[in-house]
C-alpha positions in Angstrom: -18.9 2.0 -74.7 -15.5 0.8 -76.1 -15.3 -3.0 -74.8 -12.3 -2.1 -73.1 -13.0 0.8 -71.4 -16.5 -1.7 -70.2 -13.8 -4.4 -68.7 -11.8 -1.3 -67.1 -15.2 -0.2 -65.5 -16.2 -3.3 -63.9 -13.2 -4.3 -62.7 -13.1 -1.1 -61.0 -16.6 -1.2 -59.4 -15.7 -5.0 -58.5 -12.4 -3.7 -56.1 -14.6 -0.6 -54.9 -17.2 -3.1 -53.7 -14.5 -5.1 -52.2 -12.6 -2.1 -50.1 -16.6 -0.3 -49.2 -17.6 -3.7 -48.3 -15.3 -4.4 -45.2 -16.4 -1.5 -43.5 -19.5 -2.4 -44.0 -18.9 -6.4 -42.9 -17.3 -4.7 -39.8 -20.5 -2.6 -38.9 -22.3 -6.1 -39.3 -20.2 -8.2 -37.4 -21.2 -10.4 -35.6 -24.3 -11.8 -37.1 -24.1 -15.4 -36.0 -22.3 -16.5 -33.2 -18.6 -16.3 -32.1 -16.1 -19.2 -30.7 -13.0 -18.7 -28.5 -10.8 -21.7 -28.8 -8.6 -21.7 -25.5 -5.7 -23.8 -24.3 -6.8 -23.3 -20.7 -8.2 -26.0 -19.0 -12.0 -25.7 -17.9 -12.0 -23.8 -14.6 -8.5 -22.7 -14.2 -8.4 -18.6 -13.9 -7.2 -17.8 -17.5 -10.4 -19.9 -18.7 -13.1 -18.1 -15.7 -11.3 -15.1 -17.5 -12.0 -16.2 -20.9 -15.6 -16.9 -20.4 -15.8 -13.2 -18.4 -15.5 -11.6 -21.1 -16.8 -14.0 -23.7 -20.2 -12.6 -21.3 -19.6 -9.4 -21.9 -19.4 -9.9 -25.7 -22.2 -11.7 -26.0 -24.1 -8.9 -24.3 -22.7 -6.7 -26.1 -23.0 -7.9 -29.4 -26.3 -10.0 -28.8 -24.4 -12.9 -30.5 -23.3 -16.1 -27.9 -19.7 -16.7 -28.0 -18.5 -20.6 -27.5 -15.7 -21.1 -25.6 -13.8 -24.1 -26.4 -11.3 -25.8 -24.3 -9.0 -27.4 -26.0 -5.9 -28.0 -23.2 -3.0 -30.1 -23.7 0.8 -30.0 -25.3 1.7 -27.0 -23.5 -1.1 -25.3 -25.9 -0.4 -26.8 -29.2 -3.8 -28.5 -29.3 -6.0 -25.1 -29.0 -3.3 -23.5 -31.5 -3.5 -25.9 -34.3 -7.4 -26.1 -33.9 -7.6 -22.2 -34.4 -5.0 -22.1 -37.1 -6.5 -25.2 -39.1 -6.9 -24.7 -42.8 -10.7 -25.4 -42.6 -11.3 -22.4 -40.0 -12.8 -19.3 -42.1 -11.3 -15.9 -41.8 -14.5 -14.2 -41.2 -13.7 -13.7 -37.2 -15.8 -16.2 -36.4 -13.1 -18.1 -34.8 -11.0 -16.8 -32.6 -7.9 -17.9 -31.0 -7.5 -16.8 -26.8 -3.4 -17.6 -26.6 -1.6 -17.5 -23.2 2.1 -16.4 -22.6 3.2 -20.2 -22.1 1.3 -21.4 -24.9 2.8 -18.1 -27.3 6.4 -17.6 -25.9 7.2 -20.8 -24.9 6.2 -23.2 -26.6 7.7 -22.1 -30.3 11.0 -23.3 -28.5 9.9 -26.4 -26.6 9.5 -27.5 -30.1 11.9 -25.4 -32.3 12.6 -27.0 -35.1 9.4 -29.1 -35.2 6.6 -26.8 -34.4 3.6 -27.7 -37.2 2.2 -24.3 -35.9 4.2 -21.1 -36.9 2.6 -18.6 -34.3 3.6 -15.2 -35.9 2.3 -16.0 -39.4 -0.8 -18.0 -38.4 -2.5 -15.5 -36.2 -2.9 -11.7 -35.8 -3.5 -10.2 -32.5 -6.3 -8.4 -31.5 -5.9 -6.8 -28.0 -4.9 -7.8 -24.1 -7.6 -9.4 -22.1 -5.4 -9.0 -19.1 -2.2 -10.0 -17.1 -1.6 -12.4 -14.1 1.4 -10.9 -12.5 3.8 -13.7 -10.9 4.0 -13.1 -7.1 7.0 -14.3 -5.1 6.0 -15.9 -1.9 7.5 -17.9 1.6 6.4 -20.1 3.8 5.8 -18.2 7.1 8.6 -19.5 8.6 11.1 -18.6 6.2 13.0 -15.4 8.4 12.7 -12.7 5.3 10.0 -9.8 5.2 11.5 -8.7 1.7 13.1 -9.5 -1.6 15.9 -8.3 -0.4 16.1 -10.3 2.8 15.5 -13.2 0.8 18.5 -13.2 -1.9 20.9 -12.5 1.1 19.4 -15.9 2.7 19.9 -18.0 -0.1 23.2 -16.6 -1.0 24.0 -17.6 2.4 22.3 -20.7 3.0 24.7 -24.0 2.4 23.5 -25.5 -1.1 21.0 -22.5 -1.5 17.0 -22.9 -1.6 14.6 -24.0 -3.6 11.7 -22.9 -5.3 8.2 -24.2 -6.8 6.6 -23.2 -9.5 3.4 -24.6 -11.1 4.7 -26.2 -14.8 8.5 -27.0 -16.0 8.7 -24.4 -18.5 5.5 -22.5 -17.9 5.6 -18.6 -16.3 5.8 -19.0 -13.0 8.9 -21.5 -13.9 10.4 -18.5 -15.8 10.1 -16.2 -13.6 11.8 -18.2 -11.0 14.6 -18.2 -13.1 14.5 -14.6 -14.4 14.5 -13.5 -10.7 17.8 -15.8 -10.2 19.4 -14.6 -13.2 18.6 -10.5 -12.5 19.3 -11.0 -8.4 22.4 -13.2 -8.2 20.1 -15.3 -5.7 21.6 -19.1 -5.0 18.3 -20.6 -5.9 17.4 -23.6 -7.9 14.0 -24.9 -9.3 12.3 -28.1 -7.9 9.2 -29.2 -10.0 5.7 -30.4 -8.4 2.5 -31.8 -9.7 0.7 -28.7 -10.3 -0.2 -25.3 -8.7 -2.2 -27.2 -5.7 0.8 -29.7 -5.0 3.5 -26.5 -5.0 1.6 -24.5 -3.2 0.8 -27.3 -0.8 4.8 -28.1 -0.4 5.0 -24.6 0.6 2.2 -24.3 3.2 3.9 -27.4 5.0 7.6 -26.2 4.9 8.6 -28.8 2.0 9.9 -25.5 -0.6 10.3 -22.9 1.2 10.0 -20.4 -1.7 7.3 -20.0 -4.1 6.6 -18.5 -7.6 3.0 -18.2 -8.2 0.2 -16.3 -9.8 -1.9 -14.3 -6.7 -4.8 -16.4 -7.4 -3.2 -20.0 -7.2 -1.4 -18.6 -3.6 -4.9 -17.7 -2.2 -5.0 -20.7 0.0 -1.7 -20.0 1.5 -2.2 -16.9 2.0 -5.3 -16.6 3.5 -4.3 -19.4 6.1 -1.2 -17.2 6.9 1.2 -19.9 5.9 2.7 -18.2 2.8 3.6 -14.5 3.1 4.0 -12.2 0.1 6.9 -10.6 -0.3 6.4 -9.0 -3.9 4.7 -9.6 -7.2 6.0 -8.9 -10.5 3.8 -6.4 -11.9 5.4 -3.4 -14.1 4.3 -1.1 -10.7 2.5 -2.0 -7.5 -0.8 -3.0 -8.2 -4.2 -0.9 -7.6 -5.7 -3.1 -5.2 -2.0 -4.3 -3.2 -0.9 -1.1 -2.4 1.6 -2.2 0.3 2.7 -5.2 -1.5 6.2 -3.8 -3.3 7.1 -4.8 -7.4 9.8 -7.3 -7.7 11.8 -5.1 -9.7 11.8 -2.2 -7.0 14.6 -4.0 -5.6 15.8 -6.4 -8.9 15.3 -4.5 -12.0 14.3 -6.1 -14.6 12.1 -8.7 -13.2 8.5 -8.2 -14.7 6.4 -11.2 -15.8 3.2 -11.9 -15.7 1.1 -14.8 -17.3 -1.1 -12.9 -19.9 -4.0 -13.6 -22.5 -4.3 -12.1 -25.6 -6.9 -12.6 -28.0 -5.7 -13.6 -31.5 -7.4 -14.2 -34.6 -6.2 -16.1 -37.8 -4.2 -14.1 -40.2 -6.4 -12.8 -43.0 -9.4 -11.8 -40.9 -9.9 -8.3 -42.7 -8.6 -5.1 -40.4 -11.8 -3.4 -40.5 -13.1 -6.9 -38.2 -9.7 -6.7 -36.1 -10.4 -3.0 -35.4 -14.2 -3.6 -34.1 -13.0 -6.4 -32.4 -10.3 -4.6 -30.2 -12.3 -1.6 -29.4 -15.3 -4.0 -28.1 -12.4 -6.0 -26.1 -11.6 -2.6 -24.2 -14.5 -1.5 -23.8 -15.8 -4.5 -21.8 -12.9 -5.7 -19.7 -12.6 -1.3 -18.5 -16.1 -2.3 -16.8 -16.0 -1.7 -13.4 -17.6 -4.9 -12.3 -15.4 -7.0 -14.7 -12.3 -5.3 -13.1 -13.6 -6.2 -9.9 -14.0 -9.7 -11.0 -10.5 -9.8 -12.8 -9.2 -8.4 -9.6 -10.2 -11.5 -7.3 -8.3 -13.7 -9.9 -5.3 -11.7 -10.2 -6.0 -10.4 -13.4 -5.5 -6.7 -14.4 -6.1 -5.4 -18.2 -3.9 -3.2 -19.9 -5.6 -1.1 -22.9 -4.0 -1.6 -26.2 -4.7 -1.4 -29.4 -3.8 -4.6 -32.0 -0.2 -2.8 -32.9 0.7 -2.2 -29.2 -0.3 -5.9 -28.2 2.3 -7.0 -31.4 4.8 -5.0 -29.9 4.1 -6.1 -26.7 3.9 -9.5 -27.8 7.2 -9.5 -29.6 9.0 -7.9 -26.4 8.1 -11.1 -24.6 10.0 -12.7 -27.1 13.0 -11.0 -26.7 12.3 -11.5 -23.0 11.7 -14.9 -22.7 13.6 -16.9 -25.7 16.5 -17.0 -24.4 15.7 -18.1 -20.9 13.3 -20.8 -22.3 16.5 -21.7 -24.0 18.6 -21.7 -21.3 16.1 -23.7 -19.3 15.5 -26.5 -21.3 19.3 -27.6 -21.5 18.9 -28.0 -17.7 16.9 -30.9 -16.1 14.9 -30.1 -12.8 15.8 -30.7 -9.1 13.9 -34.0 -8.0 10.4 -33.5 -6.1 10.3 -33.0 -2.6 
């Protein structure tokens, strides 16, 4: 054979090998076992939600996931382990990114971030979504949303409202709901989820903006009462309890996980991976268990969670902007 027509030949059987073979790596995967590398702390609902359906996978696939917590810097830590330059992109390592962690934190530290979010990882699918609820104390005299913007419009000074984290989602969507509503409140930070939703129990802040997991306790003792939660539509298992933005449009937010992996992980490995993702979080009893922490899934495939993703963006950006010129109300 003419030497050049030889060098033609393999180099064509070599890029054959390479497109048949990541079909075939796909089929395979996994063979060895799987990490999630998180940002949520160990314990807190998005990480019992992680390790869910890091179960399921690992029944699944007969392969143990690790799920590695790596909280701190409003998520930077978990998102410059995933993206490091050592980590292979085999889809062995994955990265589990929160809404905070993805749409906030890129402008907490614009300019500086080592971590550039939309190159370094590709999504995968939705795990789920923690709708924001919007809560009172019980003695706070409104029964709805709308009851509740004509208070503060006519209370002296306004009211206030907790939220779990300066800058985190329930924070935003304190402010989003101000914004859309024309409501006269202002933001007063406290230590944590426990501390705001133990300022509202006692009277301290008599408005709250909270995932429906973290307002369990007040809830169940009958000293916070619901007044709507800010799902796209009433939820399947709160019937009674109305969306936010049936009475201020607009106002949708929820606190969501996604599961990532570094760009560069071949699409045939993205694809398997997504369609495993759906298949176990549509399990009846992991919907049940998603349920009792406020979580409810949303079936997408990897282009719909981009565009998804990238609609939070446009969203949030601009409020996270907005937000960070403006320094908190003192604790109460």
């Amino acid at each position: 054979m003419n030497p050049m027509r030889m060098r033609m030949a393999v180099w064509f059987l070599a890029a054959l090998a390479m497109v048949l073979g990541v079909p075939a790596q796909a089929q395979d995967y996994p063979n060895k076992p799987v990490t999630f590398i998180t940002p949520a702390a160990a314990g807190n609902s998005p990480d019992v939600v992680t390790r869910i359906v890091a179960d399921k996978l690992t029944q699944l696939w007969k392969q143990q996931i690790v799920v590695v917590n790596r909280p701190g810097a409003g998520g930077l830590i978990a998102a410059q382990a995933a993206a490091a330059s050592n980590v292979e992109k085999d889809g062995y390592t994955l990265y589990m990114t929160q809404a905070s962690s993805y749409t906030v934190l890129p402008i907490l530290q614009e300019g500086k971030m080592p971590v550039d979010m939309q190159k370094a990882f590709v999504p995968v699918g939705m795990v789920g979504e923690q709708p924001i609820a919007v809560g009172v104390n019980k003695d706070v005299p409104a029964k709805t949303v709308a009851e509740l913007i004509a208070l503060a419009n006519k209370t002296t000074g306004g009211m206030m409202f907790g939220a779990t984290n300066r800058g985190g989602q329930s924070h935003l969507t304190g402010e989003l709901f101000r914004e859309r509503a024309k409501a006269n409140i202002s933001f007063v930070h406290s230590a944590g989820a426990a501390t705001t939703v133990n300022d509202v129990i006692a009277g301290r802040i008599p408005i709250v903006f909270e995932g429906l997991a973290g307002l369990v306790p007040g809830t169940q003792s009958g000293n916070i009462r619901l007044l709507a939660v800010s799902s796209q539509k009433r939820l399947p298992n709160l019937p009674n309890l109305p969306a936010t933005n049936e009475t201020v449009p607009g106002v949708v937010s929820s606190g969501w996980i996604v599961l990532m992996a570094p760009a560069g992980v071949p699409d045939a490995i993205i694809r398997k991976l997504n369609a495993d993702l759906r298949k176990v979080v549509a399990l009846a009893d992991v919907q049940e268990r998603f349920h009792a922490l406020g979580t409810y899934t949303r079936d997408l495939t990897p282009a719909q969670t981009g565009e998804f993703m990238r609609s939070e963006e446009k969203l949030w950006w601009p409020i996270v902007r907005e937000v960070n010129k403006q320094p908190a109300a003192p604790a109460r």
